[in-house]
N, C-alpha and C positions, 0 to 999 in steps of 0.2 A: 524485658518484654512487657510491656505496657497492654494493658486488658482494656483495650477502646473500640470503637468502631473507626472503621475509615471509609472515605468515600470517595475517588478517583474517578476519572474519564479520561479517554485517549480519541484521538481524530482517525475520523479515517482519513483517504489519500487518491493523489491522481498521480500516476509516474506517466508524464508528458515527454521528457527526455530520457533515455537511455533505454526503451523498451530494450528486451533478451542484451544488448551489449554491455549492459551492467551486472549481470552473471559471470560475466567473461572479465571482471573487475573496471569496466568503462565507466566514466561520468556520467551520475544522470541529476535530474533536477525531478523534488516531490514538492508535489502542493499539498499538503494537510489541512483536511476542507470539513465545514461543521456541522457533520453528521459521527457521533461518537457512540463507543461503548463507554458504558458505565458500570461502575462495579464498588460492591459495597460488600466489606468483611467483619467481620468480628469473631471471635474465640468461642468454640462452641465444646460440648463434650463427645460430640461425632461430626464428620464430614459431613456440611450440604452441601450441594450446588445447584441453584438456582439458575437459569439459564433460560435465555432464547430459543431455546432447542430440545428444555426439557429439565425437568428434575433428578438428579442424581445424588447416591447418598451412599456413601462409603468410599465409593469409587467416583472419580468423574469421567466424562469422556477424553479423548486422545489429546484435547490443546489442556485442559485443565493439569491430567498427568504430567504432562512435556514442563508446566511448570512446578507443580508441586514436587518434581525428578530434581529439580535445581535446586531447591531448598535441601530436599533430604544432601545431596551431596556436599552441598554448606555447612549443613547444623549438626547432621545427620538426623539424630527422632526432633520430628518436627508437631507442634500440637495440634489438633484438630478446628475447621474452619465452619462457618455459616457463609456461604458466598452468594449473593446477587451479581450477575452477571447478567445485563441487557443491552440491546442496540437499540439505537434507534431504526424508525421504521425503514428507511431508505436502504439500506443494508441488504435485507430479504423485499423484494417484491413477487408476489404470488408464489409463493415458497421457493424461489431461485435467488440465489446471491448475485446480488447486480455487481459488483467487481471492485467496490468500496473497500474491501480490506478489512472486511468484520474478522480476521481472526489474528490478524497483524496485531489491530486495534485491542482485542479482547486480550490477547499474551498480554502486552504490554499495561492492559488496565490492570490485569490481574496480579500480575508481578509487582505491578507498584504496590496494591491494594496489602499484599502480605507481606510486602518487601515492610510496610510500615507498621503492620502489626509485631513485628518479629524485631525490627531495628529501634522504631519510635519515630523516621524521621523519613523521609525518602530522599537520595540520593540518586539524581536523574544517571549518569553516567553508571552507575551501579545498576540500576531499573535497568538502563541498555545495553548492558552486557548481559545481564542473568536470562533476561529476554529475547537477544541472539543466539546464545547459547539453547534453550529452550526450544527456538523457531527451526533452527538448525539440525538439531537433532530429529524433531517432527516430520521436518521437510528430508530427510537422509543427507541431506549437504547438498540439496541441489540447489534453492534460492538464495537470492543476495544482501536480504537482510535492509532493503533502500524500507521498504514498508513497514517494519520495525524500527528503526529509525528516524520517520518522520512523523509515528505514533507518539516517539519519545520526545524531539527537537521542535516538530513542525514544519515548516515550510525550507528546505534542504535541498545543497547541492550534496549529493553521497556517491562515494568508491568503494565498494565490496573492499570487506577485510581480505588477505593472502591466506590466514590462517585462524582459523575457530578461535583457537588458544592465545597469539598473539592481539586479537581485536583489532587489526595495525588498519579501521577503517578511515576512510575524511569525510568527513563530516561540516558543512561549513551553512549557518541559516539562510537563507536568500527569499524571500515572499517578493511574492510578481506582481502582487495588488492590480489584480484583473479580477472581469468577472468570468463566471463560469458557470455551464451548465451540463447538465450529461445528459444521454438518451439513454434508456436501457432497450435493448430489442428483444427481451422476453428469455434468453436461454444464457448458461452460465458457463463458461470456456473453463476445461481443465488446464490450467496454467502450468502444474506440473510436471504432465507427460508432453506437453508441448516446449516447454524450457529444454526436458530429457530427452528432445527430438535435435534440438543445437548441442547441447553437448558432445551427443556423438557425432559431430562433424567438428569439433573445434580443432583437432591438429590437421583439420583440412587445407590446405593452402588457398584454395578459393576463400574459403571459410575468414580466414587469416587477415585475407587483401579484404577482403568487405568490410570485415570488421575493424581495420585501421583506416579504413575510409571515414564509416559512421560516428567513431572516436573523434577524428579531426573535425567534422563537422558540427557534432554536439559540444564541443570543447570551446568553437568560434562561437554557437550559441549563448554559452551559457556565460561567457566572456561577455557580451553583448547584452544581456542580459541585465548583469552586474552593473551595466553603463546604464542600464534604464532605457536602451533599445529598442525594447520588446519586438518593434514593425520590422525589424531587421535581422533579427534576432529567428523570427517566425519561419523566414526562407532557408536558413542552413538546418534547422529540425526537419521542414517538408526534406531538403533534399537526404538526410539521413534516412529520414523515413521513406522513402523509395526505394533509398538502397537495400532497406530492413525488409520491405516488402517483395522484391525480386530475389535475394536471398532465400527467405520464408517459403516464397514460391517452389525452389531449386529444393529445399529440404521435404519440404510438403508439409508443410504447418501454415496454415491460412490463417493470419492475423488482421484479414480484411475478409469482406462479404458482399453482397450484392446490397444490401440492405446499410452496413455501414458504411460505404461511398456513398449511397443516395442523400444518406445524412448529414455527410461530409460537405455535398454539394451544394445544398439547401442553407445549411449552417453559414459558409463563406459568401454565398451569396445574399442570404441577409443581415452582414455586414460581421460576423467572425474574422477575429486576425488571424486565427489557424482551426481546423475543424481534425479531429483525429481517433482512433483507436486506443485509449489509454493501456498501458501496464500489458499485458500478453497479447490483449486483440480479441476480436469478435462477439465480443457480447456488449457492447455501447461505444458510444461516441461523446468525446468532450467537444465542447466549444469555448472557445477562450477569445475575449475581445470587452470592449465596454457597449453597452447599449445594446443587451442580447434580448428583447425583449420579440425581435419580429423573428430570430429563432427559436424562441420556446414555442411560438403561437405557432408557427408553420409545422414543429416538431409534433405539437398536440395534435395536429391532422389527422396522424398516419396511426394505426390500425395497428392494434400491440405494441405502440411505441410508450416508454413512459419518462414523462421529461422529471430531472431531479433539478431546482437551481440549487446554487450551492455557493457559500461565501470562504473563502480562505479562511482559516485558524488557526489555534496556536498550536501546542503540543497537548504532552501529559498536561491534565488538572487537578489538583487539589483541591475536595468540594467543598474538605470538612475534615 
């Protein structure tokens, strides 16, 4: 165990493909975009934690535990830490989480951060296990671990593991080298209770037939994709995503709003190759295309809207 500092960052993310059918172990496609947590450890003679969210000392709050659980079950006594742990600003807007993935990003910073203090060396594949594991547990096993993953990889096509234990996830890099930009519309979608609204319909048989629809669709995508398609690529996403949205509807989980179609509208019409609801729905809208510059400015219009642009990036970093 090496007595150094470390200093890590992780990205956050846009899940463009596989909204809710990637739970259900479907393909989706993430873009890891450069807006990061950063975290910085060193060996202290009590716990700090430093945080976006507040100072904690002895104890951390619920994602700090979910990791520091993973260590002890490793090492079992584990030594005590000084942790910085910050986001960038884009992450929290007027103290709401705009749908960036700051705790995906944060597991994953922080896991590497100790992962190196305690190893000497970090071990990306290592980092995304003990980090899944971590995420998993927090989450009770309801999420799929794509936002964890693309903290670790970057820019990812990803298949929910079968099994915590077995990790038997795919994982494959893929960057779309588009631009991109989000809208936030000012309120922050509990993703949780909304994923644990599809659950309880998955051995539905409707449920069933949709979701082997939106599977075959995002699969032709993301195929397409890979060819450097993108413009053709855009039309078998819209159509899943329709399907996802009249589904959604039937469940009663609204992943669209009055306000994210308005933006959706504006977005393609100033020249977006697809405009959309990323990751669960209803708190912003991505736009994805080249030359988004007469959508940011039509976006800044609108009244509680706050436009984020945002450039693709890589994975975990190593500061130092």
């Amino acid at each position: 165990m090496k007595e150094i500092k470390s200093v890590v960052s992780a990205p956050g993310k846009i899940l463009w493909v596989g909204s809710y059918s990637v739970v259900f172990g479907g393909i989706s496609h993430v873009i890891s975009v450069d807006k990061r947590v950063h975290a910085e450890c060193k060996l202290s003679t009590e716990n700090t934690f430093e945080t976006t969210y507040g100072v904690f000392r002895g104890r951390g709050n619920e994602l700090i535990e979910s990791v520091l659980n993973q260590f002890k079950k490793m090492y079992g006594e584990i030594p005590k830490f000084h942790v910085k742990l910050y986001n960038d600003d884009a992450f929290v807007i007027n103290g709401k989480k705009s749908g960036l993935g700051s705790s995906s990003a944060s597991t994953v910073a922080l896991t590497s951060c100790i992962y190196s203090l305690l190893v000497g060396d970090i071990n990306l594949d290592e980092v995304h296990k003990i980090a899944q594991r971590a995420n998993y547990e927090r989450q009770r096993g309801i999420g799929s671990g794509f936002d964890i993953a693309s903290a670790v990889y970057g820019s990812i096509v990803y298949k929910r593991f079968t099994d915590i234990e077995k990790m038997d996830y795919y994982i494959k890099p893929l960057k779309l080298n588009k631009g991109i930009v989000i809208a936030f519309i000012g309120k922050s979608f509990d993703t949780v209770s909304s994923v644990s609204e599809f659950v309880k319909k998955k051995d539905d048989p409707r449920f069933k037939e949709v979701m082997e629809s939106i599977e075959w669709e995002n699969n032709f995508a993301i195929t397409l994709i890979e060819k450097g398609k993108i413009e053709e690529a855009v039309e078998h996403v819209r159509l899943a995503r329709k399907m996802l949205e009249r589904l959604a509807e039937e469940i009663g989980v609204e992943v669209e709003n009055q306000m994210t179609r308005r933006l959706e509208e504006i977005a393609e019409r100033e020249g977006a190759l697809i405009a959309l609801s990323p990751g669960a729905g209803g708190e912003s809208v991505v736009a994805i295309g080249d030359g988004l510059e007469g959508v940011k400015e039509e976006w800044s219009k609108i009244k509680g809207v706050t436009v984020i642009p945002l450039n693709e990036d890589e994975g975990l970093k190593i500061e130092s």
